[in-house]
DRENZADREN-121340 format. One record per residue (C-alpha): residue number from 1; z, y, x. Coordinates in steps of 0.05 Angstrom, whole numbers, padded with zeros to 5 digits. Each point is the difference from the previous one (the first is absolute). Example, Ala and Ser with C-alpha at 12.3 -4.5 7.8 and 13.67 -1.06 7.14 Angstrom:
DRENZADREN-121340
REC  1  00156  -00090  00246;
REC  2  -00013  00069  00027;
//
This chain:
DRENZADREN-121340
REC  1  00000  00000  00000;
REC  2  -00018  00068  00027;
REC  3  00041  00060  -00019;
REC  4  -00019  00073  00017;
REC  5  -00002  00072  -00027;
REC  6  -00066  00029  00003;
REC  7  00000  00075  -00012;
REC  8  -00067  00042  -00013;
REC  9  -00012  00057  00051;
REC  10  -00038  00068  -00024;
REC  11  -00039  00003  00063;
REC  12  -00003  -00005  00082;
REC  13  00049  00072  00008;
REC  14  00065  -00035  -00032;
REC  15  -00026  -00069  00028;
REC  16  00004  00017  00073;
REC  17  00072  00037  -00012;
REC  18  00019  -00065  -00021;
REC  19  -00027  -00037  00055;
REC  20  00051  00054  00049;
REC  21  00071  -00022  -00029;
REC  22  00041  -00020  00051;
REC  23  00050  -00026  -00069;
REC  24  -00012  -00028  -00056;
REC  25  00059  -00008  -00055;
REC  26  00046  -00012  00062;
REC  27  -00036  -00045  00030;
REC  28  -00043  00021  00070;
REC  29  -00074  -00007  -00004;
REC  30  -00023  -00035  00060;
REC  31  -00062  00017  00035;
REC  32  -00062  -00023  -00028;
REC  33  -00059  -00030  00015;
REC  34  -00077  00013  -00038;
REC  35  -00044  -00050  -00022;
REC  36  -00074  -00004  -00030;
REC  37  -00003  -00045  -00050;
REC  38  -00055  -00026  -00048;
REC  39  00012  -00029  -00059;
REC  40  -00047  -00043  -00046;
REC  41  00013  -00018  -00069;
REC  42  -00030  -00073  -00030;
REC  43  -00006  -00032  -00062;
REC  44  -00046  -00035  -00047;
REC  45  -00058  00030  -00038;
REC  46  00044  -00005  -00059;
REC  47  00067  00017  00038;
REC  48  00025  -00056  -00014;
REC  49  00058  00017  00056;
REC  50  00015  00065  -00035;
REC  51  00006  -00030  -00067;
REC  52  00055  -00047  00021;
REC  53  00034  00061  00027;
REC  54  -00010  00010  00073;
REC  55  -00049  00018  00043;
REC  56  -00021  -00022  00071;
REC  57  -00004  00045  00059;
REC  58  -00033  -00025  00076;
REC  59  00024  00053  00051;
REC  60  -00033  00010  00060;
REC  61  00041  00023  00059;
REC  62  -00002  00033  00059;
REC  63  -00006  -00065  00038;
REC  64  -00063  -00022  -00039;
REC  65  00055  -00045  -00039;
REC  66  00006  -00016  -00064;
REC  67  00055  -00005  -00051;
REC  68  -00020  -00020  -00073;
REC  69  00051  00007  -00051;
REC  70  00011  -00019  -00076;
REC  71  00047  00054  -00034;
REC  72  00017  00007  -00066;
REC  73  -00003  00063  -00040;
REC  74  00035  00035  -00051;
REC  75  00083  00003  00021;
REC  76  00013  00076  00009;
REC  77  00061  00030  -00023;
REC  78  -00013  00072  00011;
REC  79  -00002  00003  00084;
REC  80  00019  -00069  00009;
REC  81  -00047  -00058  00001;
REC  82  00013  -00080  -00008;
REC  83  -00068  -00042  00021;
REC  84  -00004  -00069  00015;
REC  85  -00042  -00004  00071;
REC  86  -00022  -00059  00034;
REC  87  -00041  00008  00060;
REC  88  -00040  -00037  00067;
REC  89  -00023  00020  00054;
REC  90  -00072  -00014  00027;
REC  91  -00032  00012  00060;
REC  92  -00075  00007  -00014;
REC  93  -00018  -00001  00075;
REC  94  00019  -00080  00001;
REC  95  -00061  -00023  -00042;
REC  96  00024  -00073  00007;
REC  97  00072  00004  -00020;
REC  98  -00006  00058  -00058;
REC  99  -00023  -00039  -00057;
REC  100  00053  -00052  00009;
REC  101  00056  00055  -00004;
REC  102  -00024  00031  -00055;
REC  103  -00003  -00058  -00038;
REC  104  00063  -00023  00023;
REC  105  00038  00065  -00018;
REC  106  00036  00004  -00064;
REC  107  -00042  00069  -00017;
REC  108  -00055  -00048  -00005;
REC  109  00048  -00060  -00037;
REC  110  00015  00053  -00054;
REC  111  -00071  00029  -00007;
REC  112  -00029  -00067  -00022;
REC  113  00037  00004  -00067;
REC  114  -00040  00062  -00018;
REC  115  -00062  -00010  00035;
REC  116  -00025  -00071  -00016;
REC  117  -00070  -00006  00027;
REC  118  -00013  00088  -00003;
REC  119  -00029  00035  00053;
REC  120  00042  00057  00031;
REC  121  -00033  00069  00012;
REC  122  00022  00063  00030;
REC  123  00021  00048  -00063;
REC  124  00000  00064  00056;
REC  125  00032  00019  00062;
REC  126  00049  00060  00035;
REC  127  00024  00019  00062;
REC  128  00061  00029  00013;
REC  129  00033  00033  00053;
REC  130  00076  -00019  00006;
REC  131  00064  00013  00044;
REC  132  00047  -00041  -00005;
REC  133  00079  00022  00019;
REC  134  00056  -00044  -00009;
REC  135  00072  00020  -00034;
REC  136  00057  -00024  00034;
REC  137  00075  00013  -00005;
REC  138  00029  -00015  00069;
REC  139  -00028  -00071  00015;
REC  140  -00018  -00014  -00073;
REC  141  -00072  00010  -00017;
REC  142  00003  00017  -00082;
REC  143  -00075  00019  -00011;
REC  144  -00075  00004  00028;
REC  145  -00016  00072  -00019;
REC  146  -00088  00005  -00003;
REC  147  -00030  00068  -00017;
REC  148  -00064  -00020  -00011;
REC  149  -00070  00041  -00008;
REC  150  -00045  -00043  -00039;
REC  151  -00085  00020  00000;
REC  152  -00034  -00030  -00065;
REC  153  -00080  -00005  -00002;
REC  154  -00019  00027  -00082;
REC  155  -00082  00007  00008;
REC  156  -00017  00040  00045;
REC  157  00067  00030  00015;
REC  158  00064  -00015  00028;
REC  159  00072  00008  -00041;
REC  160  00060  00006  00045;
REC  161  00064  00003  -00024;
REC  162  00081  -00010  00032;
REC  163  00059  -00050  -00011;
REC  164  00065  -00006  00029;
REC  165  00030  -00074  00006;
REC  166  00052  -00027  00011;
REC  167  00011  -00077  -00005;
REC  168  00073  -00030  00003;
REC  169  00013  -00051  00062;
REC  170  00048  -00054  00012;
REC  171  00055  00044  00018;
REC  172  -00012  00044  -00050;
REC  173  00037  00008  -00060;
REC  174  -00026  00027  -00079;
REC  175  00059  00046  00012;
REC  176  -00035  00025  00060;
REC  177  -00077  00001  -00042;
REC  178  00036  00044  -00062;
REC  179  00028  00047  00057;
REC  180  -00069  00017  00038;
REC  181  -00022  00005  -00072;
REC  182  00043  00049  -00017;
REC  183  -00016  00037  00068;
REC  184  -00066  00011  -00014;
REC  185  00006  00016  -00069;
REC  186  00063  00044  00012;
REC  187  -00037  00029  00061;
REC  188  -00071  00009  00005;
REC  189  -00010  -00018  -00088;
REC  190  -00050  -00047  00017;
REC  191  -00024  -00043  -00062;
REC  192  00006  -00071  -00011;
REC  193  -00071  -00034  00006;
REC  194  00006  -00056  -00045;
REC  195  -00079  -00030  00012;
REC  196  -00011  -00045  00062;
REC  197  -00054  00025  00049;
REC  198  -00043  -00048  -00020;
REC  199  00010  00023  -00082;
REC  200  -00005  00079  00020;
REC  201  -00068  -00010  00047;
REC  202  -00019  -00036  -00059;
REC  203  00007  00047  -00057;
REC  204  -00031  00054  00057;
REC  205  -00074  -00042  00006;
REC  206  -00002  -00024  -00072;
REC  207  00023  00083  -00035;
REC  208  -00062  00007  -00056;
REC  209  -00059  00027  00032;
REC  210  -00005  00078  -00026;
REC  211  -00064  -00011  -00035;
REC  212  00033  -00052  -00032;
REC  213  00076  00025  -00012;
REC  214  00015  00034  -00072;
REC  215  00076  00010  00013;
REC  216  00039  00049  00048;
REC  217  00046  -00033  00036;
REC  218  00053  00025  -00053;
REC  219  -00027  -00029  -00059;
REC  220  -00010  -00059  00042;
REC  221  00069  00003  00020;
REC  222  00027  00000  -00076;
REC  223  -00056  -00046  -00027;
REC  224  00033  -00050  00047;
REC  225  00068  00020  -00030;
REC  226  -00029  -00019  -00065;
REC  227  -00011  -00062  00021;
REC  228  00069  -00013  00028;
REC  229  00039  00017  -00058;
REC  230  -00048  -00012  -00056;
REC  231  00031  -00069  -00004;
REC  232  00005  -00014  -00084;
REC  233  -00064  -00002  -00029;
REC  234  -00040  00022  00060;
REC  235  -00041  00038  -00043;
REC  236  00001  00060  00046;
REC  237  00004  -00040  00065;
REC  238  -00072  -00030  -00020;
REC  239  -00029  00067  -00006;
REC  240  00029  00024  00065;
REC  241  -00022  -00068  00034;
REC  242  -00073  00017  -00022;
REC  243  00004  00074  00020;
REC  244  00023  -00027  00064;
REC  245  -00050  -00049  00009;
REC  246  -00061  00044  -00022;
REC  247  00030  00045  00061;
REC  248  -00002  -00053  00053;
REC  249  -00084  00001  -00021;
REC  250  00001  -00061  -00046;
REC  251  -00042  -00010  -00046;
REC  252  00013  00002  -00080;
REC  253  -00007  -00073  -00005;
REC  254  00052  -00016  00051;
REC  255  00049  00058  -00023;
REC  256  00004  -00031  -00067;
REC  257  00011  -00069  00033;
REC  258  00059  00023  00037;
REC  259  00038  00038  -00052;
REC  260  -00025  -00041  -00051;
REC  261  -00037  00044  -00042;
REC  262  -00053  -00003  -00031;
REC  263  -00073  00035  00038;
REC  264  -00002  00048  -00064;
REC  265  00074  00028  00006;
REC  266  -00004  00009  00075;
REC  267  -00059  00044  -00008;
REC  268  00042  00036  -00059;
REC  269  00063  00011  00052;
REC  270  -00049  00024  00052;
REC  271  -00028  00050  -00040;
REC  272  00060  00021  -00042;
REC  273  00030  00013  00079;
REC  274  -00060  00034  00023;
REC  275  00022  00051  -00056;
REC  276  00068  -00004  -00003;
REC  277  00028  -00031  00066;
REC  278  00070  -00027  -00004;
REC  279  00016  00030  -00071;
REC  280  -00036  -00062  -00025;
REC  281  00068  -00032  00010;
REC  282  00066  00026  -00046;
REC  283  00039  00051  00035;
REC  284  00061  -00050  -00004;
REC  285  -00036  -00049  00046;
REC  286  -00017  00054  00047;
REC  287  00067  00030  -00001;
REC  288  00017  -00070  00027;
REC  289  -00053  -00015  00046;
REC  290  00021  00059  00037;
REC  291  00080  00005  -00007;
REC  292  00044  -00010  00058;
REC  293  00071  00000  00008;
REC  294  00023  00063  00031;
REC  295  00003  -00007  00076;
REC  296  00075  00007  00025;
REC  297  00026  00061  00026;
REC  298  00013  00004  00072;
REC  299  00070  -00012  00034;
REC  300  00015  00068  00017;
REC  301  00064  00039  00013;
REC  302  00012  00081  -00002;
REC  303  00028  -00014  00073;
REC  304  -00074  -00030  00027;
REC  305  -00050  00028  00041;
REC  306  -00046  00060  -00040;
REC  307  -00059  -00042  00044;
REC  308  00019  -00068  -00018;
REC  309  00008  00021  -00077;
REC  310  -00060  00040  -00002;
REC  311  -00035  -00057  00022;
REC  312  00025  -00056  -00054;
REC  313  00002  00049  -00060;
REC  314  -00074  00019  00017;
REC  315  -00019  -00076  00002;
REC  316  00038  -00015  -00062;
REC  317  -00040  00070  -00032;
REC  318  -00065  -00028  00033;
REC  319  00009  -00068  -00031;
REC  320  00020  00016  -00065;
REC  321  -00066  00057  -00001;
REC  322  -00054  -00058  00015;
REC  323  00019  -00040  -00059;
REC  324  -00003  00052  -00037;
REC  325  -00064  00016  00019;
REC  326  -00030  -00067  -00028;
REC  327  00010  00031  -00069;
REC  328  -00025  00064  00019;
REC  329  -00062  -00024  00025;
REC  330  -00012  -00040  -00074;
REC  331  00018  00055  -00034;
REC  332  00004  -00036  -00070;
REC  333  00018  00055  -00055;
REC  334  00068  -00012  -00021;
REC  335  00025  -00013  00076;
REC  336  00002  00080  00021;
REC  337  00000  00002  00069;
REC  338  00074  00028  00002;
REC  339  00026  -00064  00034;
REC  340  -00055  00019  00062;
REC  341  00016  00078  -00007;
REC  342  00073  -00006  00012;
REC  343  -00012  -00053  00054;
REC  344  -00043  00053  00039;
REC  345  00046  00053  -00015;
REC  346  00053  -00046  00019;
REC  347  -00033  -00009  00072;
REC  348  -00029  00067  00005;
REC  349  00079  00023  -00012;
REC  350  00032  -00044  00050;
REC  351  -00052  00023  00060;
REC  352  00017  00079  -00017;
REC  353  00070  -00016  -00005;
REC  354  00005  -00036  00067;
REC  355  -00052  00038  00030;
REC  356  00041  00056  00028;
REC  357  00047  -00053  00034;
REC  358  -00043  -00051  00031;
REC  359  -00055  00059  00026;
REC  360  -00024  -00048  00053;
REC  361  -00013  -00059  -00047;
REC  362  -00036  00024  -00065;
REC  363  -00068  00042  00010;
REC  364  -00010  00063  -00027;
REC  365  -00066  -00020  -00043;
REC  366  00041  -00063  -00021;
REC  367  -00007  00028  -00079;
REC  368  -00072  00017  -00006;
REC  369  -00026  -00054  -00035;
REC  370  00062  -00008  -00037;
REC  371  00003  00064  -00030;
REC  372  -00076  -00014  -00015;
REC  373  00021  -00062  -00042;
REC  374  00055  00033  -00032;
REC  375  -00051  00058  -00025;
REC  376  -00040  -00061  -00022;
REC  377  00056  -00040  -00037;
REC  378  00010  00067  -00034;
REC  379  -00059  00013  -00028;
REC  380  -00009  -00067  -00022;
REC  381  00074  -00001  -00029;
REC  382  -00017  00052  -00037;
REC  383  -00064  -00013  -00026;
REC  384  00024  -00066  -00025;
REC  385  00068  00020  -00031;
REC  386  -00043  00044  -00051;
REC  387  -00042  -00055  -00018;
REC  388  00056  -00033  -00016;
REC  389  00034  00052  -00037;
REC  390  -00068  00018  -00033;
REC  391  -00004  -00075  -00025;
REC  392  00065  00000  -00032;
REC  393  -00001  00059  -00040;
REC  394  -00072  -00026  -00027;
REC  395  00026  -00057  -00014;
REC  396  00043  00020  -00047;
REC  397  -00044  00045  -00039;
REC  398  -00043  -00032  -00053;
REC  399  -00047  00062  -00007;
REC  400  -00002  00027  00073;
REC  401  -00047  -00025  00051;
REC  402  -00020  00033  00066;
REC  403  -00056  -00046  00033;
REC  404  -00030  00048  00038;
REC  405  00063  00028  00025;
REC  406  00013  -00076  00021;
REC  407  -00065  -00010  00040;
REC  408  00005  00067  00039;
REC  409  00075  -00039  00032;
REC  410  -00033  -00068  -00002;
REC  411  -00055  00035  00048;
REC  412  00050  00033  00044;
REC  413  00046  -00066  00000;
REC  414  -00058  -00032  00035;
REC  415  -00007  00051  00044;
REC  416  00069  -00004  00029;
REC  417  00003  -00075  00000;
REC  418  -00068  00006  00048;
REC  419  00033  00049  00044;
REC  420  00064  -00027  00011;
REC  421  -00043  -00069  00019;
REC  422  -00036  00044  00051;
REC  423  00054  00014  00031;
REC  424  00047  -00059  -00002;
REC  425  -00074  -00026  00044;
REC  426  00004  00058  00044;
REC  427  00010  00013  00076;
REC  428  00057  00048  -00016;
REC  429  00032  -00039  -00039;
REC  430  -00004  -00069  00046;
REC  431  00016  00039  00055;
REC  432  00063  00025  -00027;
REC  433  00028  -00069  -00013;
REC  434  -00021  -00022  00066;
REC  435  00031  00055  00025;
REC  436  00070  -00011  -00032;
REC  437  -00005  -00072  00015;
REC  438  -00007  00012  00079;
REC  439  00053  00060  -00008;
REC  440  00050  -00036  -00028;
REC  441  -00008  -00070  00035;
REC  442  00016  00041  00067;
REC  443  00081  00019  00005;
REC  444  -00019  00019  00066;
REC  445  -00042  00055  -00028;
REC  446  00062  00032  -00037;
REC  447  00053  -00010  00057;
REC  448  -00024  00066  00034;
REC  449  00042  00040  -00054;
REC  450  00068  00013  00013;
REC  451  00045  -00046  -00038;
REC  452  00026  00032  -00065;
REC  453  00048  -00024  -00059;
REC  454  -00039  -00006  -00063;
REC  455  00059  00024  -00036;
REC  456  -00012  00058  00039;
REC  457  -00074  00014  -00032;
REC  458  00022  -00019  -00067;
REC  459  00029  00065  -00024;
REC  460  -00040  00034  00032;
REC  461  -00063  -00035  -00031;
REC  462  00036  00002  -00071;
REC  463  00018  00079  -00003;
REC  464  -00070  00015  00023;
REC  465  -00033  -00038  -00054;
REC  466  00044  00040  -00055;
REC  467  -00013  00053  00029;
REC  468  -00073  -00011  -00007;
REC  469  00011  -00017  -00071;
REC  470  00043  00057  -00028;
REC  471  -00051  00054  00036;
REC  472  -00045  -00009  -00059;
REC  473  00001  00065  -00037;
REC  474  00024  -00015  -00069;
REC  475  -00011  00042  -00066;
REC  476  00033  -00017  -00059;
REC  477  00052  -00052  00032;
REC  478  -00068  -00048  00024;
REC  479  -00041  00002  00056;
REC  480  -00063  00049  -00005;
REC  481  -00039  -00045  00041;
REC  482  00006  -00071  -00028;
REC  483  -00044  -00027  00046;
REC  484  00022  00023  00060;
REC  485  00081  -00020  -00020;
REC  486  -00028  -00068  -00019;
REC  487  -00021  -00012  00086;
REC  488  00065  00033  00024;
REC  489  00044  -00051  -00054;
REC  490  -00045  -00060  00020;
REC  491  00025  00018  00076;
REC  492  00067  00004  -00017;
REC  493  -00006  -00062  -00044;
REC  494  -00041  -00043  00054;
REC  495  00057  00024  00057;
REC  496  00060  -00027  -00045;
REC  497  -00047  -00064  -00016;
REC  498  -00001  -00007  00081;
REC  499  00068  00011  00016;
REC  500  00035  -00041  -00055;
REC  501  00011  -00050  00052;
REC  502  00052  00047  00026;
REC  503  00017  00044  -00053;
REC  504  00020  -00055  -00045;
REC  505  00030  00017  -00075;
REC  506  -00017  00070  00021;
REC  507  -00073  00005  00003;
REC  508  00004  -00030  -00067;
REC  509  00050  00061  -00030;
REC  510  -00044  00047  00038;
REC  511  -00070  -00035  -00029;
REC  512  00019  00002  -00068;
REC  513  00004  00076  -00021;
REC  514  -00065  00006  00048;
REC  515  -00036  -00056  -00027;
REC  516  00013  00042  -00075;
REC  517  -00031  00061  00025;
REC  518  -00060  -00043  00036;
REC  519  -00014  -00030  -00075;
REC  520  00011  00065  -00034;
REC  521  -00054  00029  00059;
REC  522  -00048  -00047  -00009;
REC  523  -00002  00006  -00071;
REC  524  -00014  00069  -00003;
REC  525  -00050  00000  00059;
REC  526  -00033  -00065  -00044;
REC  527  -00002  00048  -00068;
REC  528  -00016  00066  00034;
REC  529  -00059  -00038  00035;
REC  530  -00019  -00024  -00065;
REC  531  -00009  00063  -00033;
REC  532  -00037  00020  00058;
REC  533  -00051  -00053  -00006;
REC  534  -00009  00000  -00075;
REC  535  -00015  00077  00009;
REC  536  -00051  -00014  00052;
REC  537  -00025  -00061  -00041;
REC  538  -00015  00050  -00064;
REC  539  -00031  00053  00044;
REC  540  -00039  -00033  00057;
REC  541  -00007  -00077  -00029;
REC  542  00026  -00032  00054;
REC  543  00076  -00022  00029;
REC  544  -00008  00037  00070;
REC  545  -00046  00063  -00011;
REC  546  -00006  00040  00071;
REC  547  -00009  00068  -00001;
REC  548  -00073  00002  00007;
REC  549  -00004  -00044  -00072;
REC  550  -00036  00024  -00055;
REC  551  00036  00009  -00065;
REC  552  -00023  -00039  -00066;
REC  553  -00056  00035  -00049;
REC  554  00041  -00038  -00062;
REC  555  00069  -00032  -00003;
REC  556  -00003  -00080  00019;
REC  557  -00009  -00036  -00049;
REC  558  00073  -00027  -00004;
REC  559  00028  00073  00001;
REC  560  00031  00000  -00065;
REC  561  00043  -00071  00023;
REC  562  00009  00028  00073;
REC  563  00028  00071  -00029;
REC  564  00050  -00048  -00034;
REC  565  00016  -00033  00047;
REC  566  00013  00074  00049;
REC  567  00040  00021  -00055;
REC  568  00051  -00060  00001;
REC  569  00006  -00005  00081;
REC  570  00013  00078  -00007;
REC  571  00063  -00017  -00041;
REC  572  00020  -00042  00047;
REC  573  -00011  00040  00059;
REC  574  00048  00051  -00021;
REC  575  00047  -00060  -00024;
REC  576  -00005  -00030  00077;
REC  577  00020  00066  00026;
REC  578  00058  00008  -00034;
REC  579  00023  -00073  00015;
REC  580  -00011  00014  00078;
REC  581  00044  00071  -00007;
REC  582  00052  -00049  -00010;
REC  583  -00010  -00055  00048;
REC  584  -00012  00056  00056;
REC  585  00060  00036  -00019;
REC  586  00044  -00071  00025;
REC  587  -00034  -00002  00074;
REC  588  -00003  00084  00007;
REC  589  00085  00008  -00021;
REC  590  00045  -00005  00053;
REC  591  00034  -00062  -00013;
REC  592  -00067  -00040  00019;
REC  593  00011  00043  00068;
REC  594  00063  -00032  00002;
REC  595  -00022  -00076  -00003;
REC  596  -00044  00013  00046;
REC  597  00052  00016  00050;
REC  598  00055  -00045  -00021;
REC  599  -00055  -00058  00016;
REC  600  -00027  00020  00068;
REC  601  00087  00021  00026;
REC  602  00005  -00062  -00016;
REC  603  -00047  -00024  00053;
//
């Protein structure tokens, strides 16, 4: 049985500072040595190796030797892998002796079962560049640690990609496994790779062809969700299966066969996608496909490091933003992206709040393409929330209808769905996770800043982001500028959400007045806009008029229903603002002052 952790690595900059620890979770890192390897996968025509569950790897070495082994697959529990391995050596260079110990090696013994009289072939090949270090404590050697760089021919190209392993020896312990685990996740947040090499090359050479491909890879992501948890009547694992298979570049014939449909309804789901994408499926299964149990906060203390906290609450804020951004990128009506906005205003806040403190760590244009996607999420927030509102107060009108009100946001709902796409596929936007990633998977990179309390930032963070809030200029008890109070409470809002690891009981007193006055902000903002864009709608014919558009020779045809409908979100306008006079009046009196420096004395 082998037993390792195998750990995916963002690229060769964190790789290579991971290749220079002289310890490892207490234990010293030995010097190590580099080898070439190639490694060539076999099986059947019809895999008949894979479908029993393993898969068989011959290993060339430096030497010209090689060592064939049968592993099993499957057997991760998050970093940690169980795999039965049997293995023999053969050395190709003694033509007379090699067949005789390959056929007497109990690789070839177990093969036999799933081979019968099938020919083996070559399934593809990679190289990979690895240096192996050993991890001892004293004389006991715990662990073989390989950092490996691993080259994968795809057509006419070449996918590389990194992995740290580290596979448990005799004198090792599981105790000893869990605590390197913990190092590296504790450490450098490197993510457990659950695939094999063999199972992650694989997925690389056989990804849909783009001529072929009708998915991105987040509706591919959640179609395969489907699947997962569609378990009952399967009725909407089927369709997935046949959306999936139609992706890999089946044909219609052999989609139906595989999700058991018939020809005629696979070319119904195809085409019903084409239109629709994933809103073919109820919102309740995609609400499932893509939930996730919140990640746990971070160990942190108000006596830690300002560099070593920075560092895990803007993992845990970077983490918690890319799932979000799975439902952003669907953008499926009734799923506002609120979950993604508050994610990036989440991470935007931590970088400005830490940014002052760790100068040498975060860069300056570090919130470019965040404050990009936030203007984004916005818009499309927006846009979407009057839809929504619009709907309902149709709906309940038997006499009212406003169709051509609803087209003109239909129109501009697909217009913000394409350009949040655009740039979720960006450079920008890739480059700004690749950039966190390699930031944050360096402590070396943050221990140029002097070392500083947190507890010492976190008043100082807090009174500034009041401050920020209660500069608003207010007339009649609310905020004049309901837009503009809405980003300062979101702040405020998103630094409490990141500090509750510390603050405790007391971000949630301090959240709760705030989070009033967010909901009474938004509301207002939501109405005000509203008015705005039915005015425009009845004048220009259109959601978004510039200020080069040309106003309407006659009233829309819906005018009489949309001048309803203006009257009504009037009303409730002035309602809203009244409502908000009150909710502001709790964070703008003195005793909110006062809980906001009982909680950080007591720091």
């Amino acid at each position: 049985m082998e037993i390792e952790a195998k750990f995916n690595v963002p690229n060769a900059t964190v790789l290579a500072q991971l290749n220079t620890l002289p310890k490892l979770a207490g234990f010293s890192v030995l010097p190590g040595k580099v080898k070439n390897l190639r490694d060539c996968y076999l099986d059947t025509a019809n895999r008949r190796i894979f479908q029993h569950g393993y898969v068989l790897r011959r290993r060339r070495q430096a030497d010209g030797d090689w060592v064939i082994s049968l592993k099993s697959l499957g057997g991760a529990e998050g970093a940690i892998h169980r795999r039965e391995e049997v293995e023999t050596k053969v050395i190709p260079q003694l033509k007379d002796q090699a067949p005789e110990t390959w056929q007497q090696s109990d690789v070839y013994a177990q093969l036999q079962s799933m081979l019968g009289d099938a020919t083996l072939n070559i399934l593809f090949c990679l190289t990979q560049t690895r240096t192996v270090h050993r991890l001892a404590d004293a004389e006991r050697v715990v662990a073989e640690y390989s950092l490996d760089e691993v080259h994968v021919p795809v057509n006419d190209a070449e996918i590389v990609f990194y992995e740290v392993e580290v596979e448990l020896k005799k004198q090792g312990t599981e105790d000893d496994l869990r605590a390197i685990v913990r190092f590296f996740q504790e450490n450098y947040f490197l993510q457990p790779e659950l695939r094999s090499k063999f199972e992650r090359a694989w997925d690389y050479i056989n990804a849909p062809a783009s001529k072929n491909a009708i998915l991105t890879d987040a509706e591919r992501h959640v179609l395969r969700r489907i699947t997962e948890i569609d378990t009952g009547t399967n009725t909407y694992s089927r369709r997935a299966q046949a959306l999936l298979a139609i992706d890999e570049g089946v044909s219609g014939a052999k989609a139906a066969f595989l999700s058991d449909l018939s020809e005629r309804q696979v070319r119904h789901w195809r085409s019903e996608f084409k239109k629709d994408g994933v809103r073919i499926f109820p919102e309740r299964v995609l609400e499932k496909a893509m939930h996730r149990e919140p990640l746990p906060l971070p160990a942190i203390t108000g006596a830690d490091n300002t560099t070593d906290v920075a560092r895990k609450l803007l993992w845990h804020a970077l983490q918690d933003f890319r799932h979000a951004e799975l439902g952003a990128r669907l953008m499926f009506k009734s799923a506002l992206p609120d979950e993604m906005l508050f994610a990036a205003r989440k991470l935007a806040t931590a970088i400005r709040d830490f940014a002052a403190f760790t100068p040498d760590a975060i860069p300056d244009d570090a919130l470019d393409p965040l404050d990009a996607l936030t203007d984004l999420l916005i818009e499309a927030r927006n846009t979407l929330a009057l839809m929504e509102r619009t709907e309902s107060f149709f709906a309940g009108s038997k006499s009212l209808t406003a169709a051509g009100f609803a087209r003109a946001g239909e129109t501009l709902f697909h217009r913000h769905r394409a350009n949040l796409r655009a740039f979720f596929d960006g450079d920008a936007y890739r480059q700004m996770h690749n950039r966190l990633d390699t930031l944050l998977q360096l402590p070396d990179a943050w221990r140029q800043t002097p070392p500083t309390p947190v507890r010492l930032v976190i008043p100082i963070v807090l009174y500034l982001r009041l401050a920020d809030v209660l500069s608003q200029p207010v007339a009649d008890g609310a905020p004049e500028d309901p837009a503009e109070a809405l980003a300062q409470t979101a702040q405020f809002n998103a630094s409490l959400a990141m500090f509750e690891p510390i603050l405790g009981r007391d971000m949630a007193r301090l959240a709760k007045p705030l989070r009033a006055a967010d909901a009474g902000l938004q509301e207002l903002f939501d109405l005000s806009l509203a008015e705005a864009t039915l005015n425009n709608y009845r004048k220009f014919g259109q959601w978004d008029a510039g200020t080069d558009a040309e106003p309407l020779a006659e009233p829309p045809a819906d005018d009489a229903a949309v001048e309803a409908y203006l009257a009504t979100v009037t009303a409730e306008r002035a309602h809203a603002r009244d409502a908000l006079a009150t909710a502001w009046a709790a964070i703008a009196a003195e005793k909110y002052w006062h809980k906001v420096g009982n909680a950080v004395k007591r720091l």
